[in-house]
N, C-alpha and C positions, 0 to 999 in steps of 0.2 A: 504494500500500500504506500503508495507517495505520501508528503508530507499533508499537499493539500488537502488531498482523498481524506488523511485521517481527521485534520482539522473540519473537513465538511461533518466526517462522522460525528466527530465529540459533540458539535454545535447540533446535531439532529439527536442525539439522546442525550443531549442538556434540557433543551427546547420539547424535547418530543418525551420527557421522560416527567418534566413540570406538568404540563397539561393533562398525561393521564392519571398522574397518582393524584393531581388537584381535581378532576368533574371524573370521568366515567369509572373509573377502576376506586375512587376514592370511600364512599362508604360503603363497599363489600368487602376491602381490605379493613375497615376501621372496625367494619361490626367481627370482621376476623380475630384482628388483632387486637384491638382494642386502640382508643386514641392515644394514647402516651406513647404506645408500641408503634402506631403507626407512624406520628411525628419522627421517630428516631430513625427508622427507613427511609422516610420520605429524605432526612436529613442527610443520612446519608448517600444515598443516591445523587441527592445535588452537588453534594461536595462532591463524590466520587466523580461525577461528569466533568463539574466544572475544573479539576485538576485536571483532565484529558484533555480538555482543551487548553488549559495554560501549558502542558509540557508541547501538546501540539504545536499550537501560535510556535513558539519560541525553538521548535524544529525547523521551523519554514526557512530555507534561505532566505535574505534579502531580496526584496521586489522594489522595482523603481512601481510609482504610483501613476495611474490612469488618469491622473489630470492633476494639474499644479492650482491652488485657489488662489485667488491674487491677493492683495496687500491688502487691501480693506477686509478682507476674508478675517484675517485674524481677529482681527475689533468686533466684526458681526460675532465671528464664533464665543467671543471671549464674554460679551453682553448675554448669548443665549444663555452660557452655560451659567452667570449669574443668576440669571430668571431663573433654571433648571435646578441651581443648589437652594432659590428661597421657594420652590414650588417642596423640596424633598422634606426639606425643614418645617415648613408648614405640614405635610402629612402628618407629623409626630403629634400635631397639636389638635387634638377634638376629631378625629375621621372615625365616624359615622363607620368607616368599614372594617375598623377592626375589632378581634372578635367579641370582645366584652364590651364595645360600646350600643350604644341604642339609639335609632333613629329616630328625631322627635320634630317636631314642625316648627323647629328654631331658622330660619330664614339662612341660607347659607353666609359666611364670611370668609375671609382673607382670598387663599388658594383654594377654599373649594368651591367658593363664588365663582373662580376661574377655570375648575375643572371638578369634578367630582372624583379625580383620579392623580391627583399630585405627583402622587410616589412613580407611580408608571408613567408619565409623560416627563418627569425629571428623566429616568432612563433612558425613555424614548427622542426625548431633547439630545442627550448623553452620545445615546450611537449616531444620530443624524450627523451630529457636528463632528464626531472625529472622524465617521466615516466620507465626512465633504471634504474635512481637512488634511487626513493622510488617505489616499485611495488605492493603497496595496491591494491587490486582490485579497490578502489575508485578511486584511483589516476590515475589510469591505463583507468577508464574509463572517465573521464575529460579529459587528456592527446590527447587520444584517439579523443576526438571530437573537441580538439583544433588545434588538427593533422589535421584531414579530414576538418575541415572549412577554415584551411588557404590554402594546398594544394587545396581544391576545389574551392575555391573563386578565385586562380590564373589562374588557367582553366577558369572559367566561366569568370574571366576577361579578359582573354587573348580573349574569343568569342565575349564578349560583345565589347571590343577596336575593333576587326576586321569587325563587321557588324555595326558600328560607324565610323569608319576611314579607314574603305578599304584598297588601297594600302598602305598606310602610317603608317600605324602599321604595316600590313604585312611586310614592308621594317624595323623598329624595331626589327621585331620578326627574321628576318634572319639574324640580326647583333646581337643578342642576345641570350642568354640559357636559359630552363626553369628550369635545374638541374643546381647546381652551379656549374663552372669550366669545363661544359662541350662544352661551346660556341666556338667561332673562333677567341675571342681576346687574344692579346699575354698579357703574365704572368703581366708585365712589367704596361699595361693599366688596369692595375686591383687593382693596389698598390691604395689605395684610398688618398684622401687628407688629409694634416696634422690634419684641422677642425673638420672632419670625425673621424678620428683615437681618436683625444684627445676626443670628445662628446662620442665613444663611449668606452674606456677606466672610463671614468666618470661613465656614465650610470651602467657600468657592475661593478665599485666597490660599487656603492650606491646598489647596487639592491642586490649583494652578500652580503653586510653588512647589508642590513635592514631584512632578514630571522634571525638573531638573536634576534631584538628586538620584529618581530612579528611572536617569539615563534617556528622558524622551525630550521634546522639542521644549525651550522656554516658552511659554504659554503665559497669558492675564498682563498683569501688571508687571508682569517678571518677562516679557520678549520685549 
């Protein structure tokens, strides 16, 4: 198997291995195993994946990239990826989808005014921009599958919240967008909190700063 063959592989049972143990195979194995048991499988299976594909990636020779971004490119990319660290940081804060919270007819705010999906469109932000700004074919196919498992895990979430919670998601999902900026809330309930802004201003200079130390391009404030 070539390098890239096997990076294709890892990224199809990363990608392909979230989606079954999350909706169809998910509570036949739970009511098997039991939840605790299952979480621990599940966990490892992800890790087990996602090392395949990091010893992968990092087999691939050297690829020159399928297009150069131009100069302004960096600045765009460098603004997304701030939106993208204060959208992930806001997830942490009041989401409605995770497991022990409760959907209640409180008017959306910050990041979820902006999307009902923060955490996955932070990701999905994530592969777009590195995959516009380095275009290794490797990269491009990482990117790629980081892409399709956040936007698809939102989907499958969005199904799985609505045959779990019935109306009460549904009544979420109508106060909410699944593309950002596309929902009914005004501009105004979208401004997210001071907390939010500073975590994710933080977040996005540490993360633009450590691609230097671990050897990738100067990026943010640091090119």
């Amino acid at each position: 198997m070539s390098t890239m063959a096997s990076l294709v592989a890892a990224c199809v049972a990363f990608v392909g291995s979230h989606f079954l143990l999350s909706h169809p195979l998910r509570a036949a194995l739970v009511a098997r195993l039991g939840a605790r048991p299952f979480l621990g499988l599940y966990s490892l299976v992800a890790l087990a994946t996602f090392a395949w594909i990091v010893i992968a990636y990092r087999a691939v020779p050297l690829q020159a990239p399928l297009w150069v971004p131009p100069d302004w490119g960096w600045m765009v990319a460098s603004l997304v990826m701030l939106f993208a660290a204060i959208l992930l940081a806001g997830s942490f804060v009041g989401n409605p989808a995770m497991p022990e919270a409760r959907v209640s007819d409180w008017a959306p705010r910050g990041v979820f005014a902006i999307t009902r999906h923060p955490m996955m469109w932070s990701f999905s932000l994530w592969a777009i921009v590195h995959g516009w700004i380095w275009s290794a074919p490797a990269n491009l196919v990482l990117t790629s599958a980081i892409l399709i498992l956040a936007l698809g895990g939102a989907a499958g979430q969005d199904r799985k919240k609505a045959a779990l919670m019935g109306a009460k998601w549904q009544g979420w999902v109508s106060r909410t967008a699944f593309f950002p900026f596309t929902g009914r809330s005004a501009l105004g309930a979208m401004w997210p909190r001071w907390q939010v802004l500073a975590g994710g201003v933080v977040l996005w200079l540490v993360a633009t700063w450590a691609h230097g130390p671990l050897g990738g391009m100067a990026v943010g404030l640091w090119r």
